[in-house]
Every structure is written in C-alpha cells, then in structure tokens.
C-alpha positions in Angstrom: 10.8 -29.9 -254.2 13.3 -30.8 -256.8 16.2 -29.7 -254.6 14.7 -32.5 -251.8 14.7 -35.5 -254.7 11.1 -35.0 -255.5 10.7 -33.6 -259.0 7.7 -35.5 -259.3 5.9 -33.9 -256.8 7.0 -30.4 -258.4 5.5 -31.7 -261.7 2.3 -32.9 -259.9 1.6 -29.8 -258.2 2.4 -27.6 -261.4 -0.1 -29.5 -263.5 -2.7 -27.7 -261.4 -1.4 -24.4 -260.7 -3.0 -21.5 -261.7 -1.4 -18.8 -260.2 2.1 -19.1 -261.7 3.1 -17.5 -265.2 3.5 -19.6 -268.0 7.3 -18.4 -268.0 7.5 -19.5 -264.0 6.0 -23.2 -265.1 8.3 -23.5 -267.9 11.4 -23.1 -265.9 10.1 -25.0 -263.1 9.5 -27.9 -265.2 13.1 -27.4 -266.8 14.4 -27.8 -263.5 12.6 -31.0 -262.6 13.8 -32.2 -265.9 17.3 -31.6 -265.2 18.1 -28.1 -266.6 20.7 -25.8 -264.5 19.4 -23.6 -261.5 20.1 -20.1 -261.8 22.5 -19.1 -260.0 22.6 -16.9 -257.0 23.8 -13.5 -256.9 26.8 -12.8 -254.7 26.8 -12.5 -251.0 27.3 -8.3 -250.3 30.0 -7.0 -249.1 30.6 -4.7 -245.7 31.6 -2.1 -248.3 28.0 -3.1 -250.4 26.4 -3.0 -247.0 27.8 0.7 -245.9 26.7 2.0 -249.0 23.3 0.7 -249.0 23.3 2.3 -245.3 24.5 5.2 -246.9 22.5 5.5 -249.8 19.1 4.5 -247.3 20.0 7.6 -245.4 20.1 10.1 -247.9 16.2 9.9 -249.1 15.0 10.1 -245.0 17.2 13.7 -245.2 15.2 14.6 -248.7 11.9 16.6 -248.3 9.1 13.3 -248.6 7.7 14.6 -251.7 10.7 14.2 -253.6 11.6 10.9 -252.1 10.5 8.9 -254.7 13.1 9.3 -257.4 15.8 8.4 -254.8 13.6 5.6 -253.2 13.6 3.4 -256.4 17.1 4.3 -257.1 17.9 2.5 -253.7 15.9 -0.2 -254.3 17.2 -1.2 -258.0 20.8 -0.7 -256.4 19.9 -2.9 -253.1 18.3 -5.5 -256.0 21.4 -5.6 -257.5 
C-alpha cells in the first residue's frame, strides 16, 4: 500500500490488525512513515541455480529416513 502512495490506508488497516507481530507492525508503520525498505536479496545465478538442482538431487538418492538433515540444509541454502 505504501509502494502505491497510500500509507494511510497501510496505517488504517494496521490499527486493527491482529494477526501481525508487534515486530511486523512496527516496521510496517516505519515504512509508511518514511523509513528505508529492505532491500532484496540478489537475483540467482545459473551457477546458484545448477547447484540448487544439484544439491535438490542428492536428498531424493538418500535413503528417506535420513533425508531430513540434507532437506533443511537445502532449504537454508535455497533461502539464501
């Protein structure tokens, strides 16, 4: 909303809200006051892309019950 010109309606709508964390209010509100967005993470690479390929298809060759190790290890490197 604040990106569209319409902090006000951002503030509105967060005076109400009760299924957003404190923390997500506060910035929210910063932002509709002015503060700096976050900024986004860089666009992956087709060598980030392989490798997240890669690394995907190494847990479907691991036995399923010791998937799980490898599974979060993919996903924190895929957050990243």
């Amino acid at each position: 909303m604040v990106e569209l010109g319409r902090p006000d309606l951002l503030r509105s709508w967060l005076s109400g809200s009760w299924f957003l964390s404190k923390e997500d209010c506060e910035r929210a509100q910063a932002v509709a006051d002015g503060a700096p967005r976050r900024s986004l993470p860089p666009t992956p690479t087709e060598e980030d892309i392989a490798a997240l390929a890669e690394a995907h298809a190494e847990p479907l060759r691991t036995p399923r019950a010791r998937r799980q190790g490898p599974t979060e290890e993919l996903i924190q490197q895929a957050a990243a």
